[in-house]
C-alpha positions as CSV (number, residue, x, y, z in Angstrom):
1,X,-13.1,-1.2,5.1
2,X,-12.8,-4.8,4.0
3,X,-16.4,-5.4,4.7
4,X,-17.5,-4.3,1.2
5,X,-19.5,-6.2,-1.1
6,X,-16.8,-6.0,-3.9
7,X,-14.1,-7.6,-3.0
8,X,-13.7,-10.9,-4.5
9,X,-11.6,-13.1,-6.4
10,X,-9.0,-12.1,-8.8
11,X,-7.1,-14.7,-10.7
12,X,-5.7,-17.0,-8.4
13,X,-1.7,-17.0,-8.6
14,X,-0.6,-19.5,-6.8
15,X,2.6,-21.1,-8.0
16,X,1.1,-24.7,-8.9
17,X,-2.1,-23.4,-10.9
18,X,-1.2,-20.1,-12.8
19,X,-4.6,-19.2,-15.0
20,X,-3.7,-17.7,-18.5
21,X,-2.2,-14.2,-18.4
22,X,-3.8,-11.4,-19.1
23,X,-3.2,-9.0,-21.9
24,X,-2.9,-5.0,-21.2
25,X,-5.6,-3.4,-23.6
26,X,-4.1,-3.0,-27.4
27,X,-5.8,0.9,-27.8
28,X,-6.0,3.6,-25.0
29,X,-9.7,3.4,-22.9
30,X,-11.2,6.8,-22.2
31,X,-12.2,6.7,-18.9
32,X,-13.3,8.8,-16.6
33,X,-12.8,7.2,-13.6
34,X,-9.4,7.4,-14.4
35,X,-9.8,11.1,-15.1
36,X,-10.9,11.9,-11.7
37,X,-8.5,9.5,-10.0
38,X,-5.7,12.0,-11.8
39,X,-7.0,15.2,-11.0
40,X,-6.3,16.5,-7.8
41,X,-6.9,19.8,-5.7
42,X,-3.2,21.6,-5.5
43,X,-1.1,24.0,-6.8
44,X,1.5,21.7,-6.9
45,X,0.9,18.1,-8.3
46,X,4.5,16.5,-8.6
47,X,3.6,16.6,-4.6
48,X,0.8,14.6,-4.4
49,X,-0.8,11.0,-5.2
50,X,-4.0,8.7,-3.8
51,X,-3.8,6.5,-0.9
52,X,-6.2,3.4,-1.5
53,X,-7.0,1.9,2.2
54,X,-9.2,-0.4,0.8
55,X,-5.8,-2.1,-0.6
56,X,-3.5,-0.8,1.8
57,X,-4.5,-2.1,5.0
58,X,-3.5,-5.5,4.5
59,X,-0.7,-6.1,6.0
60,X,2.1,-7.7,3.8
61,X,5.2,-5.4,4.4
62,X,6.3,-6.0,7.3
63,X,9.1,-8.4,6.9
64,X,12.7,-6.9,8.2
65,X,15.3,-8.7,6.1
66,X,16.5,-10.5,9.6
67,X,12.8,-11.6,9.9
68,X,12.9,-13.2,6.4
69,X,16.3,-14.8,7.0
70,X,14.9,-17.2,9.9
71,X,12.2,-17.9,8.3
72,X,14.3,-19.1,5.1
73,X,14.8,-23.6,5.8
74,X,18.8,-24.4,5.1
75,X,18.0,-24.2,1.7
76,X,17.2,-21.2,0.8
77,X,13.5,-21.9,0.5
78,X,10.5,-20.7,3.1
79,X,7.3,-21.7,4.1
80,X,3.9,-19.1,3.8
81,X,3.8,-16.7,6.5
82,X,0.5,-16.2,8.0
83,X,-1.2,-12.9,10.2
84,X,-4.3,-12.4,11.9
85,X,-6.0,-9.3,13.0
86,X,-9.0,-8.2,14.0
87,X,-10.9,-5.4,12.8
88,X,-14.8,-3.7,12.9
89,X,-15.5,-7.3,14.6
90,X,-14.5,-9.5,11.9
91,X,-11.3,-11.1,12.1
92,X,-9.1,-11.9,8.8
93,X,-5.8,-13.7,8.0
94,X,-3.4,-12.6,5.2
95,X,-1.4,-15.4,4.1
96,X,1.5,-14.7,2.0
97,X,3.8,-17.1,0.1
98,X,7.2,-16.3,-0.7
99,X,8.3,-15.4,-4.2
100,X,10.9,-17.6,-5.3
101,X,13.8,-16.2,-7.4
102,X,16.6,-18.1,-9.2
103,X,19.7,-17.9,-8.0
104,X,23.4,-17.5,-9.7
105,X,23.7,-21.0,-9.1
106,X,20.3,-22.2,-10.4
107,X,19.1,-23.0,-7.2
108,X,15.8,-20.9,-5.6
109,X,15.7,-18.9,-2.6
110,X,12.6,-17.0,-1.2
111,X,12.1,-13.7,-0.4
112,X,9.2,-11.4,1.3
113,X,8.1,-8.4,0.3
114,X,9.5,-5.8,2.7
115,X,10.4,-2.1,3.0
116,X,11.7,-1.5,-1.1
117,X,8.6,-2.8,-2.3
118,X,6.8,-0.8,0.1
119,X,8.6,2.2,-1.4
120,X,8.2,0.9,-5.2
121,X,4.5,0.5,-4.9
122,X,4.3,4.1,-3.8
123,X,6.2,5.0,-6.7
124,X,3.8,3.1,-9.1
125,X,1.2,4.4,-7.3
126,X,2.0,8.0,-8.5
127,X,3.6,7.0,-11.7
128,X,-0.2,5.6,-12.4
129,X,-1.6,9.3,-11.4
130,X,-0.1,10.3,-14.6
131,X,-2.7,9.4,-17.0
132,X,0.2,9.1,-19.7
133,X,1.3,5.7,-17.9
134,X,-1.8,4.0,-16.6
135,X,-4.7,2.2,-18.2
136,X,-7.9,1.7,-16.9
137,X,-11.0,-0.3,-17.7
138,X,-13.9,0.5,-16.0
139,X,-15.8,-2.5,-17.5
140,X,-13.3,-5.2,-16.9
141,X,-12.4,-3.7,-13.6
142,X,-8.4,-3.9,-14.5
143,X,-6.0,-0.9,-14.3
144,X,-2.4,-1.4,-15.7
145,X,0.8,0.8,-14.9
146,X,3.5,1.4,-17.3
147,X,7.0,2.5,-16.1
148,X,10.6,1.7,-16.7
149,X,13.1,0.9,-14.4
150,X,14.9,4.1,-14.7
151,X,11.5,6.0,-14.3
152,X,11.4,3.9,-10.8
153,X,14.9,4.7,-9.9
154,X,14.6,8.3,-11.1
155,X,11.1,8.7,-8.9
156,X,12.7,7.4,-5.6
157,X,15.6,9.2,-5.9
158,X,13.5,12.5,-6.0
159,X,12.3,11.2,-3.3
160,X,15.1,10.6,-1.2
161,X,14.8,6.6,-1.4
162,X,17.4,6.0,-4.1
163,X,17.9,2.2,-4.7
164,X,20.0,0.9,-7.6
165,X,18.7,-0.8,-10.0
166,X,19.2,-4.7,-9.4
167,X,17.6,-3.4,-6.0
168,X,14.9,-2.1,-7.8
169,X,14.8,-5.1,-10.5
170,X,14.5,-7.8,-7.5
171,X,11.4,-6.1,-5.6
172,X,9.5,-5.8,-8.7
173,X,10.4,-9.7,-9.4
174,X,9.1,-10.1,-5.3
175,X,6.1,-8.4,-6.4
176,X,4.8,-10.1,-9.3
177,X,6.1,-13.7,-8.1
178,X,5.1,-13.4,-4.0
179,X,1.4,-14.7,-3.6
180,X,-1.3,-13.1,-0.9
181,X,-4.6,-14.9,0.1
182,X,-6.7,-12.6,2.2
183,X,-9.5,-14.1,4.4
184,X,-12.7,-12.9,6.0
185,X,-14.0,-14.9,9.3
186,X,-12.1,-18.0,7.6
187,X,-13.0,-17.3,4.3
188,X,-11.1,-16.7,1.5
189,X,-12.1,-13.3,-0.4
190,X,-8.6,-12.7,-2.4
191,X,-5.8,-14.2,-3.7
192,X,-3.5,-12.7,-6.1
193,X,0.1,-11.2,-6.8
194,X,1.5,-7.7,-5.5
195,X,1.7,-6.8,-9.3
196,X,0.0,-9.0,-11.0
197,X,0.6,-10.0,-14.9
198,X,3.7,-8.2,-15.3
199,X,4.7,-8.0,-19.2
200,X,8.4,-7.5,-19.5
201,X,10.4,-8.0,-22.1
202,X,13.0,-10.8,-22.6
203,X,15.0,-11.8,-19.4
204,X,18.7,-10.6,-20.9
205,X,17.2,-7.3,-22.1
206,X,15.1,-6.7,-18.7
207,X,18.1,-7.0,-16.7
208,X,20.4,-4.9,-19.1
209,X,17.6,-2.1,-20.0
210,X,16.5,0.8,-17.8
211,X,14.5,2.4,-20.9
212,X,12.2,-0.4,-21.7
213,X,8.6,-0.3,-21.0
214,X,7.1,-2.6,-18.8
215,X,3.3,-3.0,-17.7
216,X,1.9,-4.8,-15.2
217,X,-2.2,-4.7,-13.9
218,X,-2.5,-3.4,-10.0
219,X,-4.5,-5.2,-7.7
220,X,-8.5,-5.9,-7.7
221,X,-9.2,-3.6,-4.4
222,X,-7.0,-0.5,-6.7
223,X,-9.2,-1.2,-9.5
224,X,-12.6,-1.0,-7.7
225,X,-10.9,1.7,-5.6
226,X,-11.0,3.9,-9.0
227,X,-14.5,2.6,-10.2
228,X,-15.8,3.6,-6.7
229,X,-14.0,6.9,-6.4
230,X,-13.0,5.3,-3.2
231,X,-9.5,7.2,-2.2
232,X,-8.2,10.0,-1.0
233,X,-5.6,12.7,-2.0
234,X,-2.3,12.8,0.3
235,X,1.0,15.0,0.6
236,X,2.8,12.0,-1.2
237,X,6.2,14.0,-1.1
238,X,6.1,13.9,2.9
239,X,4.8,10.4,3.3
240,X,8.3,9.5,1.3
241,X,10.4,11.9,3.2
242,X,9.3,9.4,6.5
243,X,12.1,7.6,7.3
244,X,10.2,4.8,9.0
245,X,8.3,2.4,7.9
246,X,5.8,3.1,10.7
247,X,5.7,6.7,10.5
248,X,4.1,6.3,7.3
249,X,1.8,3.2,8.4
250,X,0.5,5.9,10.5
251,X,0.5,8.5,8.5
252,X,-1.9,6.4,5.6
253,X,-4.0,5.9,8.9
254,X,-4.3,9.9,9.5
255,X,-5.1,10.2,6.4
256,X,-8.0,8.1,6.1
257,X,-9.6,8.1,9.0
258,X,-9.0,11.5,10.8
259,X,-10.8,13.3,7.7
260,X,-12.4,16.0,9.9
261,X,-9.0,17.3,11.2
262,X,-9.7,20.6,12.2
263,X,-7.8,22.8,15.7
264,X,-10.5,21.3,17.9
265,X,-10.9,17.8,17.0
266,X,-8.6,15.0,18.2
267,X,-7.8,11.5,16.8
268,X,-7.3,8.8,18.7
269,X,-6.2,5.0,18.3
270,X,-5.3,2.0,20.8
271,X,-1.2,0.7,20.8
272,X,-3.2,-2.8,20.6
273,X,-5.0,-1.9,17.7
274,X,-1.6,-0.3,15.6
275,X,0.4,-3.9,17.0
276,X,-2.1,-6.3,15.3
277,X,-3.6,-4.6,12.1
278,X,0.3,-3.0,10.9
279,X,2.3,-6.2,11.7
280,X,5.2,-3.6,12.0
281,X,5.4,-4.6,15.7
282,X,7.2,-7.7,16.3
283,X,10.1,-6.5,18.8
284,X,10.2,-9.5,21.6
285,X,10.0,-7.0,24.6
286,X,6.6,-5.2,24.8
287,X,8.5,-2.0,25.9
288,X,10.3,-1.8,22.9
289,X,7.4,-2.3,20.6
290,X,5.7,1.2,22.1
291,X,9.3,2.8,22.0
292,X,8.8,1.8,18.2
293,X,5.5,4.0,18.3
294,X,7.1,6.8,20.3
295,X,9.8,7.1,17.5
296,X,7.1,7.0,14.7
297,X,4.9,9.9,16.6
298,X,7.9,11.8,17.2
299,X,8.8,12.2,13.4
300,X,5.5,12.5,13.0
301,X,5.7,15.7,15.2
302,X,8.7,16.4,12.6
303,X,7.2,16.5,9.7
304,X,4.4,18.9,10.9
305,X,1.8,16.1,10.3
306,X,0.6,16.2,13.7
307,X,1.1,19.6,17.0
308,X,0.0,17.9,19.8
309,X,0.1,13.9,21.3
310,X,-1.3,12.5,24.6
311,X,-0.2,9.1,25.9
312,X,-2.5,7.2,28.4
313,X,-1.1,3.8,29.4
314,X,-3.9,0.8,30.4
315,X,-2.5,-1.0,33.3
316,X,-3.3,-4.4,34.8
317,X,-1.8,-4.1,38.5
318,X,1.7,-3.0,37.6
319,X,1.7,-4.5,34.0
320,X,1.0,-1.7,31.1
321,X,-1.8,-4.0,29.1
322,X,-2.2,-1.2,26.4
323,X,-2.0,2.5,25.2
324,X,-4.3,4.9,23.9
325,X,-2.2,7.9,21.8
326,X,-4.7,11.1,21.0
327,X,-3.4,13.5,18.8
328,X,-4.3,16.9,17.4
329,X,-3.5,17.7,13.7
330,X,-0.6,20.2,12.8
331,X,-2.6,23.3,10.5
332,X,-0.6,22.2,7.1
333,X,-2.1,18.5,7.4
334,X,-5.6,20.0,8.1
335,X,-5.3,22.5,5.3
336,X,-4.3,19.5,3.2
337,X,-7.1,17.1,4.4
338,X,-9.4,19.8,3.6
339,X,-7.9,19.9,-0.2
340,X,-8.5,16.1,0.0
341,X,-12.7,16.6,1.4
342,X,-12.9,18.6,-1.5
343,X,-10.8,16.8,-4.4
344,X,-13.5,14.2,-2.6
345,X,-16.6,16.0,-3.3
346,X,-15.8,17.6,-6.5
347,X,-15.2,13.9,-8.0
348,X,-18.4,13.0,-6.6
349,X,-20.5,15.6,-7.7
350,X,-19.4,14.9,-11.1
351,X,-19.8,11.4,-11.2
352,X,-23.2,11.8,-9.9
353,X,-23.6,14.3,-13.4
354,X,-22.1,11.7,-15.6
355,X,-24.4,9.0,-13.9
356,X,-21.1,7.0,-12.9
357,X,-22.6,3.5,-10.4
358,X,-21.4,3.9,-7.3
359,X,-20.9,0.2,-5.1
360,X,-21.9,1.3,-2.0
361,X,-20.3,-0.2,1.1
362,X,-22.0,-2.5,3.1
């Protein structure tokens, strides 16, 4: 939940007041934080990773590349986009500001992050698992990834997500260029970059290289995620087989909040609730907004993630004013949420041995 007494300010990245860079650690940190966010409960771990909610609730993929077209001026250049949701009766805003990224012809145009990043961040995201790539300071509260592009490209097309590598090249330049602020009842609690201090090398090599390191530091909420032990363990390999965007918008939610999935208990959620807090529902016509949510269920139901879903429409006289979906879990995705209770306790039973400070959540 974003109600937590930890979230505060990172750097702040805007475009007209950059503060200094920072510097990925010069030696390698024993941590054990990091230790338990890389060990996980399976016989199978190229399967899968950690989903941080605290992180990934905020909306900020949402944009369909028609979306980000109109909201482009004549020029090429675009204006910060802004959505509000409500949520556990506090209501935030995520503002987020375009990167801008030269052009062939040395002018600037400005691009969203959308679907690929989505994808990419995933693909850090378990690239980080793997203690050989990923740095993290428990002190300091910073966690760096290290990857190359043809690790990225290699990783999403094992996943079935291939994207070349100029694709590939331009979301990570959307990532560590685009700018989020994050508010709380009209208050600003974050502001910062996707990726944030990315250290590449020179710009002819980076664009020519798919064997070069690169390191870049992950977001505040990841790194107090990891201090906190605050994540879960999820079927990564299936959240990437998803072929929409909101299946696995979903799918994160399953996983985080129906954590007691067992044959007789049920999960349910409010077609109101998915519209404002994904921002993956922008169709004009109502109707084709749940049609969206049909489709996502439906693959759902596919990929054995959930046996069983109930639709009750709200109605206002003849008008359909909202729609609560129940569902009941599918037995592989409760065997695999019980692997993730588990992963859960085991971590905290040892950090509690190793007298590791827990934040507690307010």
């Amino acid at each position: 939940m974003l109600n937590s007494p930890i979230i505060y300010s990172q750097s702040n990245t805007s475009n007209t007041h950059r503060p200094p860079m920072k510097k990925p650690p010069k030696d390698p940190i024993k941590s054990l934080q990091l230790d338990l966010f890389s060990h996980f409960v399976t016989n199978d771990l190229s399967q899968v990773s950690n989903t941080v909610e605290l992180w990934e609730r905020i909306p900020k993929y949402f944009f369909t590349t028609k979306q980000a077209e109109k909201l482009r001026t004549i020029d090429g250049l675009a204006k910060p986009y802004k959505w509000t949701y409500k949520e556990n009766g506090n209501e935030y805003s995520v503002s987020i500001q375009p990167a801008l990224i030269e052009q062939k012809n040395r002018g600037y145009k400005a691009y969203f992050p959308g679907v690929t990043e989505e994808l990419i961040e995933e693909a850090l995201k378990k690239i980080f698992s793997d203690q050989q790539y990923a740095i993290h300071d428990p002190e300091k509260i910073e966690s760096w990834v290290k990857f190359t592009l043809g690790m990225l490209q290699k990783e999403l097309k094992i996943r079935g997500r291939t994207r070349d590598l100029d694709q590939i090249k331009h979301a990570i330049e959307v990532m560590s260029k685009c700018n989020i602020t994050l508010s709380k009842n009209n208050k600003e609690i974050w502001n910062g970059n996707i990726l944030q201090d990315l250290v590449t090398v020179g710009r002819n090599e980076y664009l020519a290289s798919t064997d070069t390191h690169h390191i870049a530091r992950l977001p505040l909420f990841i790194s107090h995620s990891i201090n906190n032990l605050d994540y879960r363990q999820f079927n990564y390999d299936r959240l990437m087989s998803c072929n929409e965007q909101l299946t696995r918008w979903i799918y994160k939610r399953l996983i985080n909040r129906f954590t007691q999935a067992s044959p007789i208990t049920e999960y349910s959620c409010m077609y109101s609730d998915i519209k404002q807090t994904s921002g993956l529902l922008q169709q004009t016509r109502e109707i084709d907004n749940r049609r969206k949510i049909l489709s996502a269920f439906n693959e759902l139901q596919q990929k054995v993630i959930i046996q069983y879903l109930q639709i009750d429409e709200r109605k206002t006289g003849r008008t359909i004013s909202d729609v609560k979906y129940t569902i009941k879990a599918a037995p592989q995705f409760i065997s695999e949420q019980i692997a993730s209770n588990k992963r859960a306790t085991d971590t905290k039973t040892i950090a509690q041995k190793s007298n590791i400070r827990i934040i507690k959540k307010a």
